[in-house]
C-alpha positions as CSV (number, residue, x, y, z in Angstrom):
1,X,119.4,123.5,78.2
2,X,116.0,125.2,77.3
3,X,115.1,122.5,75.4
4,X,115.3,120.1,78.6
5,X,114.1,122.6,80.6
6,X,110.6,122.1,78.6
7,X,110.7,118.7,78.5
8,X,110.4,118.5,82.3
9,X,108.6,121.4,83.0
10,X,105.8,120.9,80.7
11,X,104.6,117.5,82.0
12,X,104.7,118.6,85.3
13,X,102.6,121.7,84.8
14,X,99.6,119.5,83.1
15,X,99.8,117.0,85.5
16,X,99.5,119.0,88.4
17,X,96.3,120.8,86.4
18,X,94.7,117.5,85.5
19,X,95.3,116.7,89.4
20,X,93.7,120.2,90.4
21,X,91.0,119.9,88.1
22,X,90.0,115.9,89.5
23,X,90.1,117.4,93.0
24,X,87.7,120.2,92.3
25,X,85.2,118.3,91.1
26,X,85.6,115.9,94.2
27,X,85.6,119.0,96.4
28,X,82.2,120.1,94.5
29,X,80.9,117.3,94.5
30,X,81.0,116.4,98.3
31,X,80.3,120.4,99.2
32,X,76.7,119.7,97.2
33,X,76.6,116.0,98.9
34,X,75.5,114.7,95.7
35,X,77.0,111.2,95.5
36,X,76.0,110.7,92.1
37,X,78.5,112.8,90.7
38,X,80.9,111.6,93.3
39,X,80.7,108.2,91.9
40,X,82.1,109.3,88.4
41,X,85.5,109.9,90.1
42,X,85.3,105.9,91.3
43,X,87.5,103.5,90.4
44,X,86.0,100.3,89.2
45,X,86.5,99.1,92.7
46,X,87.5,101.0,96.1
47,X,87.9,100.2,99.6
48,X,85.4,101.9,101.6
49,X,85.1,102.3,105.2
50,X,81.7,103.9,106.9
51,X,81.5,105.0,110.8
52,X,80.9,102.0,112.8
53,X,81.0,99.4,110.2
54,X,83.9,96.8,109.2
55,X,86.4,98.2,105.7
56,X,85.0,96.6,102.6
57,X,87.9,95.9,100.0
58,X,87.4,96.2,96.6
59,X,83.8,97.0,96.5
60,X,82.4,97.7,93.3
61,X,81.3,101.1,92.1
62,X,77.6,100.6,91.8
63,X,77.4,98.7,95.5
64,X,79.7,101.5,96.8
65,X,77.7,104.5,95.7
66,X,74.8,103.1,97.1
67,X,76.3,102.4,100.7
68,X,77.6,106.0,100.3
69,X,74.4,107.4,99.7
70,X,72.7,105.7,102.3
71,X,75.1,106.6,104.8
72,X,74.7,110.8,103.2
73,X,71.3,109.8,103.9
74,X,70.8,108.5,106.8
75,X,73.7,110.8,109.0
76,X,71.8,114.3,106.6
77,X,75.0,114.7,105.0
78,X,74.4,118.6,103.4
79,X,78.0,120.1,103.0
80,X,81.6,119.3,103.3
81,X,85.0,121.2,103.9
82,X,88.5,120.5,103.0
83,X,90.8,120.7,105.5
84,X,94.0,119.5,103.9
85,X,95.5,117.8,100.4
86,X,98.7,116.1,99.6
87,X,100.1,114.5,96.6
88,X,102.6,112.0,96.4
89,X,103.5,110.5,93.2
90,X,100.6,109.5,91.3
91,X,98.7,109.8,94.3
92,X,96.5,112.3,96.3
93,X,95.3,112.1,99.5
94,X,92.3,114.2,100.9
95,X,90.9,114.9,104.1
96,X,87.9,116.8,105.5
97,X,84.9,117.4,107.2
98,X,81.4,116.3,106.4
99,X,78.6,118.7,107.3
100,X,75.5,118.0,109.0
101,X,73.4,119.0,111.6
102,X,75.2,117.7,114.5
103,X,79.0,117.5,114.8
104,X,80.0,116.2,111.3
105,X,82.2,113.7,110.3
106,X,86.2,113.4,109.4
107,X,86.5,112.4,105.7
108,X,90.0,111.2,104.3
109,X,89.8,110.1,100.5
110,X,92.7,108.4,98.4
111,X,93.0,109.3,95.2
112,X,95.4,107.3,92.1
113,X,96.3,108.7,88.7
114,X,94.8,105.9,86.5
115,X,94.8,106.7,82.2
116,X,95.3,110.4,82.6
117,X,92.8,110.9,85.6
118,X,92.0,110.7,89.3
119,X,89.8,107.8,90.6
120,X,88.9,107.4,93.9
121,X,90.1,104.1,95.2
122,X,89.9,104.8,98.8
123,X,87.1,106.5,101.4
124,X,86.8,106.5,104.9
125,X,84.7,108.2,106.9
126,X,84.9,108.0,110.9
């Protein structure tokens, strides 16, 4: 009984670490607004939705992390905070608040367990 015990238990503990660990560097990442290191939790192509502007599907990383930093750029993006997480299956879900000078934005980003990490394959931003 032990034995099984283990062999559940001990998969579920590291995968709910290598979850934790993805979403703090997210978290980090957008608290700093440095979209740089945001982009290395990318997947090769997301779906990315900016305030007032039509969802792109599958948009590649590179073409992605440059709308994103524009739009940190232009909107003087300097801060974020999480307001809640949820995990379901091999996927996370995220949602916050970016910080700027005026009122901020509302930030909800997907997240799917891909070769023993998170990528980002979903951001919208409204």
């Amino acid at each position: 009984m032990k034995k099984l015990f283990l062999l559940f238990v001990i998969p579920l503990i590291s995968f709910s670490f290598t979850m934790q660990v993805d979403n703090d560097g997210v978290v980090k990442a957008l608290k700093t607004a440095n979209v740089e290191q945001l982009a290395n939790y990318f997947d090769s192509f997301i779906d990315l939705k900016l305030l007032e502007k039509d969802e792109v599907k599958n948009m590649g990383k590179n073409q992605a992390t440059l709308a994103l930093k524009a739009f940190f750029t232009d909107n003087n993006i300097k801060g974020f905070e999480l307001t809640s997480q949820r995990e379901m299956g091999n996927t996370m879900y995220m949602a916050g608040k970016l910080k700027n000078t005026g009122k901020g934005f509302n930030i909800t980003i997907m997240m799917k367990k891909n070769d023993n990490k998170q990528d980002i394959i979903s951001i919208r931003i409204n």
